[in-house]
Structure formats: structure tokens, C-alpha cells
C-alpha positions in Angstrom: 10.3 210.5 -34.9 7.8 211.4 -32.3 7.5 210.4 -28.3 5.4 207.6 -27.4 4.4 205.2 -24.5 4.8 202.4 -23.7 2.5 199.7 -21.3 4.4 196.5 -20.3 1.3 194.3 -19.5 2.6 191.5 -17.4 3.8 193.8 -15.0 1.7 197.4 -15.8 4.8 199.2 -16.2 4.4 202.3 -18.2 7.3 204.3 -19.7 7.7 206.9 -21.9 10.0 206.7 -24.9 11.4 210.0 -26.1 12.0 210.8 -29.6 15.9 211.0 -29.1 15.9 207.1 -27.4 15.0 203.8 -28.6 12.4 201.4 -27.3 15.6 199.1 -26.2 17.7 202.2 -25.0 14.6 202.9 -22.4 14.6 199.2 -21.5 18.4 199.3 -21.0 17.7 202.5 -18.7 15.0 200.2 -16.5 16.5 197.3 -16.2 13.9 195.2 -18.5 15.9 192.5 -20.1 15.5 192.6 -24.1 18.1 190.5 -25.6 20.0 192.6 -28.6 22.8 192.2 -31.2 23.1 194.4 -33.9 21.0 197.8 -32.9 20.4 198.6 -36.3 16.7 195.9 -37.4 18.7 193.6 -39.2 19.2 190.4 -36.5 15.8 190.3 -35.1 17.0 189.9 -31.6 15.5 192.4 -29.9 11.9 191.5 -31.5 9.3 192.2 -28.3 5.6 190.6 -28.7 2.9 193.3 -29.2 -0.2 193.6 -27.6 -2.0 196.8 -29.0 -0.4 199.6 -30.7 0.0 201.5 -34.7 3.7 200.3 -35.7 5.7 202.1 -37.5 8.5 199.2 -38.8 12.2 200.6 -39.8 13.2 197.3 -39.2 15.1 195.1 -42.0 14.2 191.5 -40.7 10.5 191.4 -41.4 8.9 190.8 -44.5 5.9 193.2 -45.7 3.4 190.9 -44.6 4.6 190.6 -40.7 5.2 194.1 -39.9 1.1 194.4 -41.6 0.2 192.0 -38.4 1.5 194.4 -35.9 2.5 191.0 -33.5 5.9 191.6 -33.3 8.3 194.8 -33.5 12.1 195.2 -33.1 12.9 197.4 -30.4 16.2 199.1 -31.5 14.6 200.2 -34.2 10.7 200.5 -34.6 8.5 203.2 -33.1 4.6 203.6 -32.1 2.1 206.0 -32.8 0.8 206.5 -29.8 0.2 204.6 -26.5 1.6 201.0 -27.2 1.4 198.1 -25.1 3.7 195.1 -25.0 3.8 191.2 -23.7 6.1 191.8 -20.8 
């Protein structure tokens, strides 16, 4: 899985999300408060609103059809290509 970053647009935060580290794990390390459960893309909790960005879904929650909308992505689990930027 490759590096990519990340724009909060509410408050123009940008972060960068190494390959080793989830979306939610760099949350967790900047105080941004992402609700969670399970860690694994099976609960949905952690699902974050998306902006702009080119998905790439290893979640188990959403059907086919979502993840192809690119609105929503779970952030324990799912990565970007690229620069991606978020409703927060």
C-alpha cells in the first residue's frame, strides 16, 4: 500500500498518511475525533465523508455500488491514490 495525503477541508489541515499507518491511526496521532469499533471495515464506524479523492475500498461494510460513488470510505481500512480530501 502506498503513502498518501490527506486535506481535512473544514479546517485545511493536511497530513500525510504513511504506508505502514491507517487513515484512523494518523487521526488518533492528531487528535481528530473519528469514532471506531472494530479496526478491521466490517462495523462501518469509522466511515469519514469524501470530498475528492481515487478510493481504493478494503472495506467489508459497503456494497459494490457505494464504494463506486467514492462519498464515503472507512478509515481503518481504505486508502487513496493520491492527494485525498475529506469533510472535516
Amino acid at each position: 500500500m502506498s503513502a498518501f495525503t490527506v486535506v481535512l477541508s473544514k479546517t485545511g489541515v493536511t497530513l500525510e498518511v504513511p504506508e505502514e499507518k491507517s487513515l484512523l491511526e494518523v487521526f488518533e496521532e492528531n487528535n481528530i475525533p473519528v469514532g471506531y469499533s472494530c479496526r478491521s471495515g466490517t462495523c462501518g464506524t469509522c466511515g469519514v465523508r469524501v470530498i475528492s479523492g481515487e478510493i481504493e475500498h478494503y472495506d467489508e461494510v459497503m456494497q459494490p455500488w457505494e464504494q463506486a460513488q467514492n462519498k464515503l470510505m472507512m478509515s481503518c481500512v481504505s486508502r487513496c491514490k493520491g492527494e485525498l480530501v475529506l469533510d472535516l
